[in-house]
Z-matrix of the N, CA and C atoms (Angstrom, degrees):
N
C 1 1.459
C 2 1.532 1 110.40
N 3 1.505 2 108.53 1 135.85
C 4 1.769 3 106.17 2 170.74
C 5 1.337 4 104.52 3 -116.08
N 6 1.526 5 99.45 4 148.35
C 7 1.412 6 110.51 5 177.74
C 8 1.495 7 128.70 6 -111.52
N 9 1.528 8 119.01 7 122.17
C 10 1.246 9 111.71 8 -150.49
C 11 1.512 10 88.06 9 -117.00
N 12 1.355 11 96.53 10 148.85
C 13 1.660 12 123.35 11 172.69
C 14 1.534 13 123.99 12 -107.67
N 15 1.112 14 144.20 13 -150.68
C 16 1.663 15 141.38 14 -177.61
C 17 1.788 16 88.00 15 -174.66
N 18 1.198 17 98.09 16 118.06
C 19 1.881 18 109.49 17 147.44
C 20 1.088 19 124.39 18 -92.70
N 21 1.466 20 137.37 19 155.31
C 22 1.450 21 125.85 20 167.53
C 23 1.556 22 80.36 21 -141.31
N 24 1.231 23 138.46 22 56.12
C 25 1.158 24 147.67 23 169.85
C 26 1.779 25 124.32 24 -74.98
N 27 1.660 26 78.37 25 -29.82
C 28 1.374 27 90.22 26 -174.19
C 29 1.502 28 130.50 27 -49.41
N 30 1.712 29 123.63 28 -170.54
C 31 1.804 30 115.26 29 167.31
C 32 1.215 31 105.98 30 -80.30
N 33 1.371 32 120.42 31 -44.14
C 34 1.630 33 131.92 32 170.59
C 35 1.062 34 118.46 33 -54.13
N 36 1.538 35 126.82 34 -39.85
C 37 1.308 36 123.66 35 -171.29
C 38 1.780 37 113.54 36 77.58
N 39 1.689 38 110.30 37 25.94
C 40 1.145 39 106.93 38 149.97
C 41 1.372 40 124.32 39 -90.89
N 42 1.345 41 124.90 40 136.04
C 43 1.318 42 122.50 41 173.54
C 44 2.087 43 116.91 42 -40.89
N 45 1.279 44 101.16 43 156.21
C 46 1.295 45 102.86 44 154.77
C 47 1.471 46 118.20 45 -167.22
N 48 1.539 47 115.83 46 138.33
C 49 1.302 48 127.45 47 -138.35
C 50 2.041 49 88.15 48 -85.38
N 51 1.357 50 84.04 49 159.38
C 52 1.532 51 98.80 50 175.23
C 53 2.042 52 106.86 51 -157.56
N 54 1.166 53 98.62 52 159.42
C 55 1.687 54 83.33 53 -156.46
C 56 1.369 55 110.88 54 -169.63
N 57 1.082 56 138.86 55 103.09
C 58 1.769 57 155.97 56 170.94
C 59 0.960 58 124.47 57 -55.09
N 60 1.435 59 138.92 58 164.44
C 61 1.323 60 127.79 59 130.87
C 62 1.421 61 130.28 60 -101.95
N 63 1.844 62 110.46 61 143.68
C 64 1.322 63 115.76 62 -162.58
C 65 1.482 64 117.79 63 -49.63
N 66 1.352 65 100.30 64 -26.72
C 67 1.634 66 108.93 65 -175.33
C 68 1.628 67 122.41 66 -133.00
N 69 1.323 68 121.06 67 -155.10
C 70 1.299 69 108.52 68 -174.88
C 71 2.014 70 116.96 69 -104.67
N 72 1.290 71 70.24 70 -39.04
C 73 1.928 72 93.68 71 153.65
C 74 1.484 73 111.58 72 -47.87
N 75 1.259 74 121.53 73 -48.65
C 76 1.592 75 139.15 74 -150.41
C 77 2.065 76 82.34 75 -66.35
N 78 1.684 77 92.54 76 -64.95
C 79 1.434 78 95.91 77 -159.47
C 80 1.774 79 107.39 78 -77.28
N 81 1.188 80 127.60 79 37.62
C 82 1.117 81 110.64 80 149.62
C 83 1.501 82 102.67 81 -106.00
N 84 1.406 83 123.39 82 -1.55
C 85 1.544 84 112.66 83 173.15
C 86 1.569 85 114.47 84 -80.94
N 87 1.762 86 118.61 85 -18.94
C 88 0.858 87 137.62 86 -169.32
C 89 1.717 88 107.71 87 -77.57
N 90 1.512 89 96.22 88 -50.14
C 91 1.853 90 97.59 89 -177.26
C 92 1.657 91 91.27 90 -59.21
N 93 1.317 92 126.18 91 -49.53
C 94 1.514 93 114.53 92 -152.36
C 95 1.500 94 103.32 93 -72.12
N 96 1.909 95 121.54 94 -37.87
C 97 1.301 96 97.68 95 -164.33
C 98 2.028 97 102.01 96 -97.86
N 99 1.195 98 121.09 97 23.73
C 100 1.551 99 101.00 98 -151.85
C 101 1.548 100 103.00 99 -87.40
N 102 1.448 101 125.10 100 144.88
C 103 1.215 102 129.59 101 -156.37
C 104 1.245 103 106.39 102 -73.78
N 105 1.630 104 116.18 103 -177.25
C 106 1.581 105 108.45 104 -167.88
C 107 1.935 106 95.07 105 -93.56
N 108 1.036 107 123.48 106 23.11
C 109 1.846 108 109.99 107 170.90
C 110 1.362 109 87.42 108 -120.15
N 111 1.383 110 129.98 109 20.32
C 112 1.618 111 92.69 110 -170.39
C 113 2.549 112 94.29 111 -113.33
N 114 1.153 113 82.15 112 141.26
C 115 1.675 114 114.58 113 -178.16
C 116 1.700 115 104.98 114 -54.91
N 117 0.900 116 139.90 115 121.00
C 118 1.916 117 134.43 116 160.09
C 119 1.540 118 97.72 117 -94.90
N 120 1.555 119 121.62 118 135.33
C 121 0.980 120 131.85 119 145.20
C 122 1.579 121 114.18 120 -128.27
N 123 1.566 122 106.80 121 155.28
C 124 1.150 123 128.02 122 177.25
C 125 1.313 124 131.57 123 -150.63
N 126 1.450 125 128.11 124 131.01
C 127 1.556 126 120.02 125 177.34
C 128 1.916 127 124.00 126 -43.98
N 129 0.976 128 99.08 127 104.05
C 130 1.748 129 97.04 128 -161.37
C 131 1.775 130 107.81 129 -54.38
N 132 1.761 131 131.74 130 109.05
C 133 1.003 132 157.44 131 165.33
C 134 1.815 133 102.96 132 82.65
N 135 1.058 134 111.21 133 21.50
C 136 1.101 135 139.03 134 153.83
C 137 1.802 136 133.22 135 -56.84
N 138 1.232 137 140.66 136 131.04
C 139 1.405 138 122.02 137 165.75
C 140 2.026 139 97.44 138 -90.21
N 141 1.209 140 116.81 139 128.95
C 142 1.379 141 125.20 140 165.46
C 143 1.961 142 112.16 141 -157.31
N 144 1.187 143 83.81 142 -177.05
C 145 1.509 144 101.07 143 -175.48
C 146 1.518 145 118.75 144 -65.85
N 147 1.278 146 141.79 145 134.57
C 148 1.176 147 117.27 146 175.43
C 149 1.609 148 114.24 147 -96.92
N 150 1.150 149 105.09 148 127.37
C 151 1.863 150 120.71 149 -169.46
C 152 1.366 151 113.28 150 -113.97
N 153 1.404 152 117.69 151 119.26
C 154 1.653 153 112.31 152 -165.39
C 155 1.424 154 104.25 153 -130.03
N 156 1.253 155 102.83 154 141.02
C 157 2.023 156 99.27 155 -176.52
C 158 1.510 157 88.67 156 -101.32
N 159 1.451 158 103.63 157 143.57
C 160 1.413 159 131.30 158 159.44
C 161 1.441 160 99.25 159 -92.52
N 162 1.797 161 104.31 160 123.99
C 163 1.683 162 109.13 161 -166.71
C 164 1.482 163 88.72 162 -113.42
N 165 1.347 164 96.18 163 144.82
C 166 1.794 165 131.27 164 -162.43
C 167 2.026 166 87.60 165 -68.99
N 168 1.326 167 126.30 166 144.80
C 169 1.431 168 106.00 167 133.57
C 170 1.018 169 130.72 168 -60.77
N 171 1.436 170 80.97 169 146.73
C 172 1.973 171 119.47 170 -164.70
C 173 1.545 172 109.06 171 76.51
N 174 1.401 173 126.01 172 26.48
C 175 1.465 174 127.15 173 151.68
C 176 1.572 175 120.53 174 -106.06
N 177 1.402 176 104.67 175 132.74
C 178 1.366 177 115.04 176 -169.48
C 179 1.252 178 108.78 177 -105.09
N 180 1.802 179 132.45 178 119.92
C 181 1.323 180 100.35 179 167.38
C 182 1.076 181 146.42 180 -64.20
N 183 1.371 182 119.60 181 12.53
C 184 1.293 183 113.99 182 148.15
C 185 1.536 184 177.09 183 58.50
N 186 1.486 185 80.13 184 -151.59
C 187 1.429 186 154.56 185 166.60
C 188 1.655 187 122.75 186 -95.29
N 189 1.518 188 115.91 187 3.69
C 190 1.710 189 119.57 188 -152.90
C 191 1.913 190 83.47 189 -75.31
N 192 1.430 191 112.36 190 130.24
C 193 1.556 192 127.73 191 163.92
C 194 1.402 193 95.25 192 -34.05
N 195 1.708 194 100.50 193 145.92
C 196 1.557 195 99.10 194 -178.84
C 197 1.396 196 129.11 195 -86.35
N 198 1.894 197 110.15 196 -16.16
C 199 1.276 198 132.09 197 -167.95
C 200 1.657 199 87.38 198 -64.98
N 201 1.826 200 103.81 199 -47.45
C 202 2.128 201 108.16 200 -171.36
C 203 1.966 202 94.59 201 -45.93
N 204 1.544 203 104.58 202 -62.52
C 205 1.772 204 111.64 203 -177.42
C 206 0.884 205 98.48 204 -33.66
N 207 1.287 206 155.85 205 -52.38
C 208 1.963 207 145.24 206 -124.19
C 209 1.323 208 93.86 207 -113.78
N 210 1.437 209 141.48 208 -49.51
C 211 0.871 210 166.28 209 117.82
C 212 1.637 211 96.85 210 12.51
N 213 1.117 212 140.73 211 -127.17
C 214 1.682 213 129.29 212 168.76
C 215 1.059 214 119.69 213 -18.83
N 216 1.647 215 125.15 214 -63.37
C 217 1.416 216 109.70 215 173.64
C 218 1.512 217 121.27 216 -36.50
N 219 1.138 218 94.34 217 -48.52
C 220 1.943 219 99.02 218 172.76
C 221 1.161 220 116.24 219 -51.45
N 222 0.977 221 122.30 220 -68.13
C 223 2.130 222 138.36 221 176.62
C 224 1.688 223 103.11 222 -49.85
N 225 1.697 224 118.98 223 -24.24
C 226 1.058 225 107.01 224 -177.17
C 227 1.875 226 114.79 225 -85.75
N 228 1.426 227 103.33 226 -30.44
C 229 1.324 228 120.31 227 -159.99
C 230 2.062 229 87.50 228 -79.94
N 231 1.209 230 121.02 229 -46.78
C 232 1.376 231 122.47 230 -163.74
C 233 1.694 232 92.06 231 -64.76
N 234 1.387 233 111.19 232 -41.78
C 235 1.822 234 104.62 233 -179.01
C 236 1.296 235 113.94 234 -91.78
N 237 1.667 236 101.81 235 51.87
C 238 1.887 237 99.17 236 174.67
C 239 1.288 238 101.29 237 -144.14
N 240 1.237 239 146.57 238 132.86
C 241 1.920 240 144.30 239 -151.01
C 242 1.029 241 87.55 240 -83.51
N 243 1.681 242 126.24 241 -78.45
C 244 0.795 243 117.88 242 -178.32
C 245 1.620 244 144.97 243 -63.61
N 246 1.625 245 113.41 244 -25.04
C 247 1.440 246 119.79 245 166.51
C 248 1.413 247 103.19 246 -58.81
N 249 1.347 248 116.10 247 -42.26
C 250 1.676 249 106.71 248 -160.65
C 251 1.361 250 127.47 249 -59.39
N 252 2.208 251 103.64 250 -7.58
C 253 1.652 252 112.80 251 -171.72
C 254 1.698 253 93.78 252 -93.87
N 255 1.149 254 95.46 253 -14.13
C 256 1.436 255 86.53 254 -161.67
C 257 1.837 256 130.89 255 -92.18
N 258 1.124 257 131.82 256 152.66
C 259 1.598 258 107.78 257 -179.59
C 260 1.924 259 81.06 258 -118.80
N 261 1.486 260 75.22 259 169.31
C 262 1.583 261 104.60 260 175.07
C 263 1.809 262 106.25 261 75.77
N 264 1.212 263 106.06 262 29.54
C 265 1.395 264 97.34 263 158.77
C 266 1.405 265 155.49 264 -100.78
N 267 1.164 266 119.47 265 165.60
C 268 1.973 267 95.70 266 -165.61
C 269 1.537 268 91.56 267 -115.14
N 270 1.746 269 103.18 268 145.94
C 271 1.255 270 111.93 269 163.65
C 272 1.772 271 101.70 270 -138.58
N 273 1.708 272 82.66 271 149.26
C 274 1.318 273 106.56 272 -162.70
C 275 1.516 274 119.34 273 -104.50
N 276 1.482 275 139.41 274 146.59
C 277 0.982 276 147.18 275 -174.28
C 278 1.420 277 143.59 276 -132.43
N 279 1.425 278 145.80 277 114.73
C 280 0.825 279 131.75 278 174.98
C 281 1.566 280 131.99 279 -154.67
N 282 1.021 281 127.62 280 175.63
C 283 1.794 282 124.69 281 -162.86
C 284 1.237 283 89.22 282 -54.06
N 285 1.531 284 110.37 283 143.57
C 286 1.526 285 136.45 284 170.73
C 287 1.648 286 121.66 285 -78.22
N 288 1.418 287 98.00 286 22.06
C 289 2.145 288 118.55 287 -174.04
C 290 1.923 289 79.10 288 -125.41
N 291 0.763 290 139.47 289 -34.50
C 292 1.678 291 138.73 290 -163.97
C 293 1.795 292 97.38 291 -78.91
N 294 0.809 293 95.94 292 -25.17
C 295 1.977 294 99.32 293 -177.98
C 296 1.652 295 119.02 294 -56.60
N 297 1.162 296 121.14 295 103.69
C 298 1.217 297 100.85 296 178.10
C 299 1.492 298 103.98 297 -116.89
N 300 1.643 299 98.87 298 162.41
C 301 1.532 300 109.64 299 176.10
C 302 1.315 301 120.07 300 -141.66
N 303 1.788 302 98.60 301 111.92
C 304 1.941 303 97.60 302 168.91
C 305 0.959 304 117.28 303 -112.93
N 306 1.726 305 98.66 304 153.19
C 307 1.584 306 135.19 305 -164.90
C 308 1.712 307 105.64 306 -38.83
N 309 1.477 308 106.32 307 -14.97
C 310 2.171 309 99.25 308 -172.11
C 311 1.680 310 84.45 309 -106.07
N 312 1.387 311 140.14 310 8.14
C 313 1.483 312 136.04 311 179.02
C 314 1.614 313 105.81 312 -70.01
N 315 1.462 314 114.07 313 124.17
C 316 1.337 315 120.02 314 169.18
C 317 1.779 316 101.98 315 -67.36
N 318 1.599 317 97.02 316 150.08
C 319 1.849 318 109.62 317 -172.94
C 320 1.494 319 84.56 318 -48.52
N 321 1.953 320 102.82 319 154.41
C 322 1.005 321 109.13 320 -155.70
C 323 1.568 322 139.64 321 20.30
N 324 0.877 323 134.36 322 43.43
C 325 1.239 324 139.96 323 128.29
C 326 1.535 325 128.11 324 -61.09
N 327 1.587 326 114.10 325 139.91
C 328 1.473 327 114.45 326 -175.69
C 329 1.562 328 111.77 327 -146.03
N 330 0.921 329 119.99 328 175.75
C 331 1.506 330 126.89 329 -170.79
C 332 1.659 331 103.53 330 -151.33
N 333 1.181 332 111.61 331 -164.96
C 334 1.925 333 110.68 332 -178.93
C 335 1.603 334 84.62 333 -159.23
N 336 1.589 335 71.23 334 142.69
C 337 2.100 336 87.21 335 -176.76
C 338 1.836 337 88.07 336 -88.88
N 339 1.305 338 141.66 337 -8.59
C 340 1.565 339 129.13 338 179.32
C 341 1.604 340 97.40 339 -157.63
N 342 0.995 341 107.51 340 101.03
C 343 1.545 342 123.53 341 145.52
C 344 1.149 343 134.29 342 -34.25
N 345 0.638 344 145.46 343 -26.71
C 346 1.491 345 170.83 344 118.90
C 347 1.328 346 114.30 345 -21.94
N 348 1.260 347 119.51 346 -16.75
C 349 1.648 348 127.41 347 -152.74
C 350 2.099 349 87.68 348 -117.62
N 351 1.220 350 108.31 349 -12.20
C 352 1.504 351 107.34 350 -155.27
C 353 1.919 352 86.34 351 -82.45
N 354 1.185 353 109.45 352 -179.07
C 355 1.163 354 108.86 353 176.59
C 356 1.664 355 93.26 354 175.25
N 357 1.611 356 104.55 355 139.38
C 358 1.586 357 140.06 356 -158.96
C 359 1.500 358 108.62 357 -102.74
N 360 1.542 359 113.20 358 140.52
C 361 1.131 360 120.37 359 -176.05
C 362 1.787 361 118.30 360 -130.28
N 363 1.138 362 157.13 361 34.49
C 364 1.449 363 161.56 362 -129.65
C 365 1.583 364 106.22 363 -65.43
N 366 1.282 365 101.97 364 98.92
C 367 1.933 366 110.14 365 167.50
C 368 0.989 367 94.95 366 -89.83
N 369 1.746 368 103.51 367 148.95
C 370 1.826 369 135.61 368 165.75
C 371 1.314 370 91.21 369 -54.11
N 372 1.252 371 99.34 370 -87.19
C 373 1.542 372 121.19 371 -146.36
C 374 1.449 373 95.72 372 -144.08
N 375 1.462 374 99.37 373 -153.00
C 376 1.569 375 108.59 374 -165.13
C 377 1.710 376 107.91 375 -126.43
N 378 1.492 377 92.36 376 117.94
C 379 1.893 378 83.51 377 -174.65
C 380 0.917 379 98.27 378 -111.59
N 381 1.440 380 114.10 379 123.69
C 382 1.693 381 137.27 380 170.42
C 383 1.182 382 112.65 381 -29.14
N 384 1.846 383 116.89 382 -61.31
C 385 1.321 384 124.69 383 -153.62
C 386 0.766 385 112.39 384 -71.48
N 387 1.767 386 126.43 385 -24.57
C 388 1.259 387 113.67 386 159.62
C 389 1.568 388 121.02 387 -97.37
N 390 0.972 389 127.64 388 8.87
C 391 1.724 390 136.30 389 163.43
C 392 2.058 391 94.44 390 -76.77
N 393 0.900 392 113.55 391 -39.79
C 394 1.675 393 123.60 392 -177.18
C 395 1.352 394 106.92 393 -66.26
N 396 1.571 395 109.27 394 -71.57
C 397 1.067 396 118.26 395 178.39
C 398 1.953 397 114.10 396 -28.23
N 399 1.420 398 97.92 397 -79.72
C 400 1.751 399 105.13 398 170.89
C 401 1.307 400 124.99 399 -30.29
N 402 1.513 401 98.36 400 -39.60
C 403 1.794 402 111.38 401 -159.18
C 404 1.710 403 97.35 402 -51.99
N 405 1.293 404 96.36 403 -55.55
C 406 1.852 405 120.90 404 -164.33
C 407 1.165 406 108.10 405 -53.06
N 408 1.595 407 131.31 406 -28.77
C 409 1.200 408 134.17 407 167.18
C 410 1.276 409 130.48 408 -86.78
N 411 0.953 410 112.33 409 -7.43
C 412 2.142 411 137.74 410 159.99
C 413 1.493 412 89.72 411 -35.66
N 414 1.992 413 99.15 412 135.07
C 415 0.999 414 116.24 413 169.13
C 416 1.956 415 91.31 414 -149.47
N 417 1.468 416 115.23 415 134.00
C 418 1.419 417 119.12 416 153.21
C 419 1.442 418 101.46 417 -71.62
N 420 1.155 419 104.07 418 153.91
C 421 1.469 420 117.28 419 140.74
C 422 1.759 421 112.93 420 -156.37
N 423 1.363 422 116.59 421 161.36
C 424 1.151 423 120.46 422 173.23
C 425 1.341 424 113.99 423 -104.47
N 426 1.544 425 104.70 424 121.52
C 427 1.456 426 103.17 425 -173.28
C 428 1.500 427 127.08 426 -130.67
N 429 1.798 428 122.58 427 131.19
C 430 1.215 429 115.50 428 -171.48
C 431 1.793 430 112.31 429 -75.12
N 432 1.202 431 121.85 430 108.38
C 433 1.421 432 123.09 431 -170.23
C 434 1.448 433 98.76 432 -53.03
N 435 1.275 434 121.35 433 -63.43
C 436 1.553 435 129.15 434 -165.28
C 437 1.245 436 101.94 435 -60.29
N 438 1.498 437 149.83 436 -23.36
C 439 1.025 438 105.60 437 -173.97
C 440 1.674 439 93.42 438 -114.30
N 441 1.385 440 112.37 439 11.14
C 442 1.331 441 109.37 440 171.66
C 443 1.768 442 116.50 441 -63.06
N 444 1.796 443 87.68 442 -43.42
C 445 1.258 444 96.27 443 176.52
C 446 1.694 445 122.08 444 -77.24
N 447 0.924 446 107.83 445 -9.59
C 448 1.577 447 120.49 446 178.48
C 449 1.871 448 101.30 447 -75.67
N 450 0.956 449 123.73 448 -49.23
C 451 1.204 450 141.10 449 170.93
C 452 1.544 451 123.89 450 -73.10
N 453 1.337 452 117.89 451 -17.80
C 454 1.540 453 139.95 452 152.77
C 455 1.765 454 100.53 453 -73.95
N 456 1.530 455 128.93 454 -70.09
C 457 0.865 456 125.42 455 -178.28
C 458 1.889 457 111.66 456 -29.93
N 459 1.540 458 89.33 457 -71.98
C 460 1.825 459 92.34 458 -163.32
C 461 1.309 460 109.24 459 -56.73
N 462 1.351 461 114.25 460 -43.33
C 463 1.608 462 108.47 461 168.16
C 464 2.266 463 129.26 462 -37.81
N 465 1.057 464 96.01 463 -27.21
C 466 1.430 465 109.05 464 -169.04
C 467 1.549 466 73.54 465 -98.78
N 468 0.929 467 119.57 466 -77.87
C 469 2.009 468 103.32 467 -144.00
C 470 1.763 469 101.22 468 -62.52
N 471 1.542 470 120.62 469 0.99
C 472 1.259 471 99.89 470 173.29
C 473 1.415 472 102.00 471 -88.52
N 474 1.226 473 121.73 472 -53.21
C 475 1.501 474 119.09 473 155.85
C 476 1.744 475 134.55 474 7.72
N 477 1.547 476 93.33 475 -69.05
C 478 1.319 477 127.90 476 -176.49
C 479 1.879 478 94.99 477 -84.93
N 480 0.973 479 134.16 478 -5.07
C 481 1.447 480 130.08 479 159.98
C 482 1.726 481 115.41 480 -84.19
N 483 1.789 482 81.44 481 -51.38
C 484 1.426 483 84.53 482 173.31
C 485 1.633 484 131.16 483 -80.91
N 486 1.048 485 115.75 484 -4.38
C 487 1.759 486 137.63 485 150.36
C 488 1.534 487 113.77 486 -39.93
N 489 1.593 488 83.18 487 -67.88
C 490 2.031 489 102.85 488 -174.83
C 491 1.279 490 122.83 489 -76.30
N 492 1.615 491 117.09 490 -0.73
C 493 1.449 492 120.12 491 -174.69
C 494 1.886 493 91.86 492 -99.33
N 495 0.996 494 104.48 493 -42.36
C 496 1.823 495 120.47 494 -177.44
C 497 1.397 496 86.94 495 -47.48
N 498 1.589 497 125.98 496 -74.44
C 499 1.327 498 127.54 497 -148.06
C 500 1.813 499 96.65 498 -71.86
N 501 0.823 500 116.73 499 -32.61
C 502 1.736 501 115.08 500 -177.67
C 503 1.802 502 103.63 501 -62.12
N 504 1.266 503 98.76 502 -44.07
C 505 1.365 504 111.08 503 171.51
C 506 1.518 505 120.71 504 -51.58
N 507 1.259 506 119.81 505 -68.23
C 508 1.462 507 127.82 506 160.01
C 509 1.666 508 128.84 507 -44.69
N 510 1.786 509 108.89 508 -20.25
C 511 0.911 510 93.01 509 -165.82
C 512 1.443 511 98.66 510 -104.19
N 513 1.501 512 119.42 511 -11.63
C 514 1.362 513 128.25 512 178.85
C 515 1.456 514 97.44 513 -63.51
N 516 1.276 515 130.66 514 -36.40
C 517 1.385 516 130.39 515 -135.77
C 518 1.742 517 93.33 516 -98.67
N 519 1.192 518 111.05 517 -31.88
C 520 1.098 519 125.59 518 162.96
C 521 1.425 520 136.42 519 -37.76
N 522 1.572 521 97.46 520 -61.42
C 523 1.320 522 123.26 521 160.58
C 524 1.243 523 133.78 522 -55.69
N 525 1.934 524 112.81 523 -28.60
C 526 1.239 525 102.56 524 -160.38
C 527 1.704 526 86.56 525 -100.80
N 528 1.792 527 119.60 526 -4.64
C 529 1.586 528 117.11 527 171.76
C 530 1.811 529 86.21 528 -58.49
N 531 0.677 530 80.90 529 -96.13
C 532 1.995 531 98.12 530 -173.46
C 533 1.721 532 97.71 531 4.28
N 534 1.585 533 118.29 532 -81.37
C 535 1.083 534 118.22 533 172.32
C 536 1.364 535 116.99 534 -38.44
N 537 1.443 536 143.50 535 -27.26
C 538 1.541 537 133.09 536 -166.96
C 539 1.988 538 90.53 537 -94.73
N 540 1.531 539 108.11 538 -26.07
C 541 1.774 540 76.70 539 -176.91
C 542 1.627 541 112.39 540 -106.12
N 543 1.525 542 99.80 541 16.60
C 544 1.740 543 100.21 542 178.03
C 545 1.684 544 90.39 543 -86.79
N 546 1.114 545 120.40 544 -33.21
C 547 2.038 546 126.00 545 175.23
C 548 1.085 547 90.23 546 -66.12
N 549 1.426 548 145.28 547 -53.72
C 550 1.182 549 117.54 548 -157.46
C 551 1.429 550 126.36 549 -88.95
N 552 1.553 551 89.73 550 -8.77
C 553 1.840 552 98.66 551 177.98
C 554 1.737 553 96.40 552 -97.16
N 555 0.905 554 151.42 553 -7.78
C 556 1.525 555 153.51 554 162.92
C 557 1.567 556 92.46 555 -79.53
N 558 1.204 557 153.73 556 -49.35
C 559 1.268 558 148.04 557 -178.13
C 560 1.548 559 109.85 558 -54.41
N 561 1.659 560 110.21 559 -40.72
C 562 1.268 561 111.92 560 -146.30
C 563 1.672 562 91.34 561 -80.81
N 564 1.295 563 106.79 562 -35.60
C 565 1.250 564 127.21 563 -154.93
C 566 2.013 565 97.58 564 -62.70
N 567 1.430 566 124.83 565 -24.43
C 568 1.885 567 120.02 566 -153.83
C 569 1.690 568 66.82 567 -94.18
N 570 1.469 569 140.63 568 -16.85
C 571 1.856 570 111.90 569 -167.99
C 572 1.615 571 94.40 570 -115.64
N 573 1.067 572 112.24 571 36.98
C 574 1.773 573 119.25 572 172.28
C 575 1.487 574 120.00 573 -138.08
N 576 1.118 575 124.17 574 48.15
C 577 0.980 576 162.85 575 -170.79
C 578 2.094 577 99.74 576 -61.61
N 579 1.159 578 119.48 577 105.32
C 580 1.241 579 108.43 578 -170.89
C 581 1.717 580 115.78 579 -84.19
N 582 1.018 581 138.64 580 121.99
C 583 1.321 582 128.08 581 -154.84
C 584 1.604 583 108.56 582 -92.90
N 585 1.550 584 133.38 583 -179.55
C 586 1.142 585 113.22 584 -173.43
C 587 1.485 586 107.27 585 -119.23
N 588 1.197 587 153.99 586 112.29
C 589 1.307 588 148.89 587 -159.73
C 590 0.931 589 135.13 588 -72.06
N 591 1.603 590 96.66 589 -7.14
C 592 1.678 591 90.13 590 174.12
C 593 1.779 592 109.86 591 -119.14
N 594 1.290 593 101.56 592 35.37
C 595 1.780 594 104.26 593 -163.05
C 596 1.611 595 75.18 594 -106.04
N 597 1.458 596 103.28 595 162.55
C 598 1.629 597 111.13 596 -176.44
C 599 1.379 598 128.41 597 -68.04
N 600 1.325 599 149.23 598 138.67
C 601 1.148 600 116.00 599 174.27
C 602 1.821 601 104.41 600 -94.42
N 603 1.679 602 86.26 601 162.63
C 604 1.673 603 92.64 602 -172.21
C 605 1.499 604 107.12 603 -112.50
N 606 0.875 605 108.14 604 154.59
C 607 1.648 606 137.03 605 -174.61
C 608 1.815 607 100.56 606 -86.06
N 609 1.578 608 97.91 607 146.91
C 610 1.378 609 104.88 608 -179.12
C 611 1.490 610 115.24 609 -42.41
N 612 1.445 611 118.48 610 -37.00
C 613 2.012 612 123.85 611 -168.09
C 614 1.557 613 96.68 612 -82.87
N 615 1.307 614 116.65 613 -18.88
C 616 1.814 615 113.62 614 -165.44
C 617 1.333 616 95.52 615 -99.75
N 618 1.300 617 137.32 616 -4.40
C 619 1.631 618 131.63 617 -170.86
C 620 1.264 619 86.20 618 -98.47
N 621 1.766 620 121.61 619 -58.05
C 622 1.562 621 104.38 620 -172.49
C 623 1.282 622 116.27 621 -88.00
N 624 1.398 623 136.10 622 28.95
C 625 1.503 624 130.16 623 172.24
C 626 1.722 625 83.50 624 -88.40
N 627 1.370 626 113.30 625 -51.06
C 628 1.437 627 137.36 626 177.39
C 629 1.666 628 103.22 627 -13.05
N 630 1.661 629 85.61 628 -61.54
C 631 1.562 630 92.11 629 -150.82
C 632 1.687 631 86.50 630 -76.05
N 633 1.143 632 137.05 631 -39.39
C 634 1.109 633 132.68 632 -134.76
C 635 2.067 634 90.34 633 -85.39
């Protein structure tokens, strides 16, 4: 079972989901299936829950708003036995593609393919109102990862079809501007005729003896 929460932490004040697993079993389905926007946090050398924000487009982790940070850190520290007695602790975070897992790793156990990529967060203590706040928005659900992700997959590559048909679109349209003012500057060009200034000018009877 995963357990999903609601932020409204945000500047906008749109929600954004963040979400655990009930158990320890749960979250090794979580490291393997979690999408590429979604956040890992954890109580740093700590045993706790693992709590990951799914970031909105146009959120970078970053850059993630700090009220969203305090917000998990909180949910992370309340789902850790031992973090939860404690103040002054740090929990740590990072992209849910940075997770690695080897074959001698006890369930849930994790590692990071770049260090560098991890990034630190330092809670006081533990504020209810927002451990409360979250609680109230808790929802289980049981969820098939694979075909979540199967259904994540097709969703993005139709996307990304429909991206590349837009830009083919724009760029044709583009092209055929270009083509209407290279015609129209070759048009303009046979009635612009540059004259020579010092050749004589002729009089109405000398143009048509001219022509004649």
């Amino acid at each position: 079972m995963v357990l999903f929460f609601s932020s409204n932490a945000t500047a906008d004040g749109l929600p954004v989901t963040i979400y655990m697993g009930k158990d320890k079993v749960e979250n090794e389905d979580l490291i393997k299936y979690a999408w590429p926007q979604d956040v890992w946090f954890h109580v740093d050398k700590l045993s706790s829950a693992h709590v990951y924000l799914r970031m909105p487009d146009g959120m970078n982790w970053e850059a993630i708003p700090q009220a969203v940070l305090v917000d998990c850190a909180q949910l992370v520290k309340a789902n850790s036995i031992e973090g939860n007695k404690k103040d002054n602790i740090t929990v740590i975070y990072t992209p849910a593609d940075n997770l690695k897992k080897q074959g001698d790793m006890a369930v849930g156990q994790v590692a990071f393919h770049n260090d560098k990529r991890v990034k630190r967060i330092h809670v006081v203590k533990r504020e209810n109102p927002i451990v409360n706040r979250l609680n109230k928005t808790k929802v289980e659900k049981q969820v098939d990862h694979e075909q979540e992700r199967i259904e994540r997959v097709k969703k993005e590559n139709a996307e990304k079809r429909a991206q590349a048909a837009q830009r083919k679109k724009e760029e044709a349209e583009l092209a055929r501007q270009r083509a209407e003012e290279k015609a129209a500057r070759s048009y303009d060009s046979l009635f612009n005729v540059e004259e020579d200034p010092d050749a004589p000018k002729l009089t109405g009877k000398a143009i048509e003896e001219d022509f004649m």
